[in-house]
C-alpha positions in Angstrom: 0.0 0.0 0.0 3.1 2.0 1.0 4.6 2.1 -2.5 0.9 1.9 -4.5 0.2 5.6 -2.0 3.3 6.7 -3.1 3.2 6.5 -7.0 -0.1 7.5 -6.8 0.9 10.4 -4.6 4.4 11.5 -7.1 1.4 11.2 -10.2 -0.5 13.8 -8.8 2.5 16.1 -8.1 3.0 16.0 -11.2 -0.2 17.0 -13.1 -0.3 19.6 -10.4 2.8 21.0 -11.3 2.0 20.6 -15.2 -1.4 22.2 -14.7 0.4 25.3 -12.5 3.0 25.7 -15.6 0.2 25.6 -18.5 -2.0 27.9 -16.5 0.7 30.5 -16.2 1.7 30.2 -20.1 -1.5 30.8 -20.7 -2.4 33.9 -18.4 1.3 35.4 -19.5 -0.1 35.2 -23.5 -3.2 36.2 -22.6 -1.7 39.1 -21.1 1.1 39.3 -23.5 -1.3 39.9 -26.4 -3.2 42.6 -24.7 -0.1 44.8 -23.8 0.7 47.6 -26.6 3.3 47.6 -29.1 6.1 50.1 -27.1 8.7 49.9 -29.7 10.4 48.5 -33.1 13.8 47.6 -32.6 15.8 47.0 -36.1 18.7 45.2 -35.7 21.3 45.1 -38.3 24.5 42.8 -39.0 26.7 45.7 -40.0 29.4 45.1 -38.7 31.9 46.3 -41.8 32.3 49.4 -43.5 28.4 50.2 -44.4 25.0 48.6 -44.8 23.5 47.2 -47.5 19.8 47.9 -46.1 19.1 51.1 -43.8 16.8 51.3 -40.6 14.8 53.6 -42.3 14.4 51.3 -45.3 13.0 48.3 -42.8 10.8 50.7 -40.9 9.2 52.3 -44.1 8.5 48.7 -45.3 6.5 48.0 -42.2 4.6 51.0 -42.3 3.6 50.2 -45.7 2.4 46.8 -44.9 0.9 46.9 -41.7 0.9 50.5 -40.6 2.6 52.4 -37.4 3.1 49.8 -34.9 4.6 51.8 -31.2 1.7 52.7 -29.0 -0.9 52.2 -31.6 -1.7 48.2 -31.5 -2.0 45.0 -29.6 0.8 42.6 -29.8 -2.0 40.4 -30.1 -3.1 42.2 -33.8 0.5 42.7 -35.0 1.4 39.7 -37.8 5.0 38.7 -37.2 4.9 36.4 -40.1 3.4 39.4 -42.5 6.3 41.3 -41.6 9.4 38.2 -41.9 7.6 38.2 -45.1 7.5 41.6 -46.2 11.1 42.1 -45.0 12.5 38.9 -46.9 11.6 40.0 -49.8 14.2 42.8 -50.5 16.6 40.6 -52.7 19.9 42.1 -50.2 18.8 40.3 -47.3 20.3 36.6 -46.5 17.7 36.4 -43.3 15.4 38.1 -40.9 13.5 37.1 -38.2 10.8 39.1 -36.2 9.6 38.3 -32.7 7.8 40.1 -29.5 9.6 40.7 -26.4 7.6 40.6 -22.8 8.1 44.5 -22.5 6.0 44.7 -25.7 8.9 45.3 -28.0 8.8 44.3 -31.8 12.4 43.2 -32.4 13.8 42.8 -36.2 17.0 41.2 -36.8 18.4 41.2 -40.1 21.3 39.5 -41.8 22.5 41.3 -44.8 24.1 39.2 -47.6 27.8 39.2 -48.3 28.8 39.8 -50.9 32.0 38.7 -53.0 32.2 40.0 -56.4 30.7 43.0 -58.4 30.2 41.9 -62.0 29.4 44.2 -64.6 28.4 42.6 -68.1 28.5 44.2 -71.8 24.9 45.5 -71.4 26.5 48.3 -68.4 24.6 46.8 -65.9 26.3 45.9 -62.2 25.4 43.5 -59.7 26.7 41.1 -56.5 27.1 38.2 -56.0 27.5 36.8 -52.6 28.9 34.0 -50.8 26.1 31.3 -51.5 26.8 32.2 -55.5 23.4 33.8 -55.4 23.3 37.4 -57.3 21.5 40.6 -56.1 21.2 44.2 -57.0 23.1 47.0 -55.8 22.1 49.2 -52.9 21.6 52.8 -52.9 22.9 53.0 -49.3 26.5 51.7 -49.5 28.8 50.3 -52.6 30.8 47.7 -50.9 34.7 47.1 -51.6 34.9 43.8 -53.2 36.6 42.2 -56.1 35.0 44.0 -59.5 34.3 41.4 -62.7 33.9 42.1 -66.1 34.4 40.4 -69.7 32.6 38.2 -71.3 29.5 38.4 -69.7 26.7 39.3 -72.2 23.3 38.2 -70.8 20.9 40.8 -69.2 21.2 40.9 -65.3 17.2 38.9 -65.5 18.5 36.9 -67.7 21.0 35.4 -65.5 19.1 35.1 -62.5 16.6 33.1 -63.7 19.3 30.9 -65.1 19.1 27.3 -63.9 22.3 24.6 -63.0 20.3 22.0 -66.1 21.0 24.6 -68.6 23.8 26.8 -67.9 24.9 29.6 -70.7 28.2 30.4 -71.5 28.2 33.8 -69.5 26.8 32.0 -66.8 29.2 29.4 -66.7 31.3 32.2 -66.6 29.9 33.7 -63.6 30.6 30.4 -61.6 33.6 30.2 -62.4 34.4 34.5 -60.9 32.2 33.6 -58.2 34.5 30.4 -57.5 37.8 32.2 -57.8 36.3 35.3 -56.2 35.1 33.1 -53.0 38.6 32.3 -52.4 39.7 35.7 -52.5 37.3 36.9 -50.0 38.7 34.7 -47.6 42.2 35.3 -48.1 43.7 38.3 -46.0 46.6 39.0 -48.6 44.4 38.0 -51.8 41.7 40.3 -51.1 43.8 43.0 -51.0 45.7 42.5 -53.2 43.2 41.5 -56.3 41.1 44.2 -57.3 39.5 42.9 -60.9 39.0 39.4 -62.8 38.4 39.4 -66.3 36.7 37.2 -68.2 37.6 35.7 -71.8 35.2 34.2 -74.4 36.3 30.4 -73.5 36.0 30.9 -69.9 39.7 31.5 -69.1 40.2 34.3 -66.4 42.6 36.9 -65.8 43.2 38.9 -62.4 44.7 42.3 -62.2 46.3 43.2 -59.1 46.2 46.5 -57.4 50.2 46.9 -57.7 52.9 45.6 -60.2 51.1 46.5 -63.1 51.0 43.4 -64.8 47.8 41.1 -65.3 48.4 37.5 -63.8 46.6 35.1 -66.5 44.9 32.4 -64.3 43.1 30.4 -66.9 40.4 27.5 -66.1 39.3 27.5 -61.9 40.9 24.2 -61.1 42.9 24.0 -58.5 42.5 27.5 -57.8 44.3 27.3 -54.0 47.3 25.5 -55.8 47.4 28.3 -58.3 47.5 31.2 -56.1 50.0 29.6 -53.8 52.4 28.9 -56.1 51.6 32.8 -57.3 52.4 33.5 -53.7 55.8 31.6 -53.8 56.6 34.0 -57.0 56.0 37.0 -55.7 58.5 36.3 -52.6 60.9 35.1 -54.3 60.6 37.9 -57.5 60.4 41.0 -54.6 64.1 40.1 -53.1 65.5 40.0 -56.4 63.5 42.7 -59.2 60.3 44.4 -59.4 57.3 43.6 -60.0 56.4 46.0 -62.6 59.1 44.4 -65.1 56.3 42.0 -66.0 53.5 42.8 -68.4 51.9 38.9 -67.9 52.4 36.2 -64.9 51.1 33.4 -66.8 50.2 30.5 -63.9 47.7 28.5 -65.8 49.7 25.3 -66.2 50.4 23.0 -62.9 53.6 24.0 -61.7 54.6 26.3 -64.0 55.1 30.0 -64.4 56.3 32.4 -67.2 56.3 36.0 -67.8 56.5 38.5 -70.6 58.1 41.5 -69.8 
């Protein structure tokens, strides 16, 4: 009877506790949803030189969806999900998510993308492309420092966004392969400084141009792009403690371990 009291006993402390927890969820919503909106907080990753996106930008987008939000409405008759939506749908943000604090605080945080490359084709139009390959527009807000692209790129900017991996053109396959060489730039300290353009040929080869010497460095096809640019490296050390690098017109390091310049 002793152990039968005691299970029976442990049960119902239990449920009571469950039924305190579930009571108190409830009567903290309830009162949650009838508490005014106090504030919009719009948080921003920008934590480099400028933003892509602008406070005021995010706040005029909620306005125009859902209206003025501080002391004006419940929580309970704000839609969180209308405004991750409205907000995700400006093509220079990677992620947002929107949620309600217990002071009655609407708080927005926002994940710009990053981008890698700007590419301008033969038609004069410019674009990014960021670290996920995906391309997006400029911004009126800030031009951010990154590796420029140009060439042979002839398709509209439309064009190539609605491009698909079955059917790739040429200048798209061309874009893959900057956006591939350009990715590995981005995350190298002394390669993204020191690279400042890649150009493009009609078969695909690429050339980069850095910002000193005054050469052009003619890379060719995107394999073994690490190997490439190490052995680039290696040159570079080894040409600086015995000439300058503005003897050479062309660093050609397209073949596997070899390099020759024209001067």
């Amino acid at each position: 009877m002793n152990k039968k009291f005691k299970k029976i006993l442990t049960i119902t402390f239990w449920i009571l506790i469950t039924s305190i927890i579930i009571f108190l969820l409830i009567r903290s919503q309830k009162q949650q949803n009838k508490r005014l909106c106090t504030a919009l907080i719009i948080n921003i990753d920008d934590n480099r030189e400028g933003s892509l996106v602008s406070h005021e930008e995010i706040e005029q987008l909620i306005r125009d969806s859902i209206g003025i939000l501080v002391d004006n409405k419940k929580l309970s008759e704000i839609d969180l999900q209308k405004i991750n939506r409205i907000i995700s749908r400006s093509q220079l943000i990677e992620d947002v998510t929107v949620f309600s604090s217990l002071d009655g605080e609407i708080i927005v945080e926002i994940t710009q993308r990053k981008p890698v490359v700007r590419v301008f084709n033969s038609l004069g139009e410019s674009f990014y492309i960021d670290k996920k390959g995906i391309m997006f527009p400029l911004s009126q807000n800030h031009t951010e420092r990154v590796v420029v692209a140009s060439g042979y790129i002839n398709e509209p900017y439309r064009a190539l966004q609605k491009t698909d991996n079955k059917g790739l053109t040429l200048s798209r396959q061309i874009l893959n392969n900057i956006y591939k060489v350009a990715l590995y730039i981005s995350e190298d300290n002394f390669w993204n400084a020191m690279i400042s353009e890649i150009i493009a040929a009609e078969n695909g080869d690429l050339e980069l141009v850095p910002v000193t010497g005054g050469h052009k460095v003619l890379f060719g096809d995107v394999d073994n792009i690490q190997e490439k640019l190490e052995n680039l490296l290696i040159f570079y050390k080894e040409v600086s403690n015995k000439s300058s690098w503005n003897k050479y017109k062309t660093i050609n390091i397209k073949f596997k371990d070899l390099i020759y310049c024209t001067e």
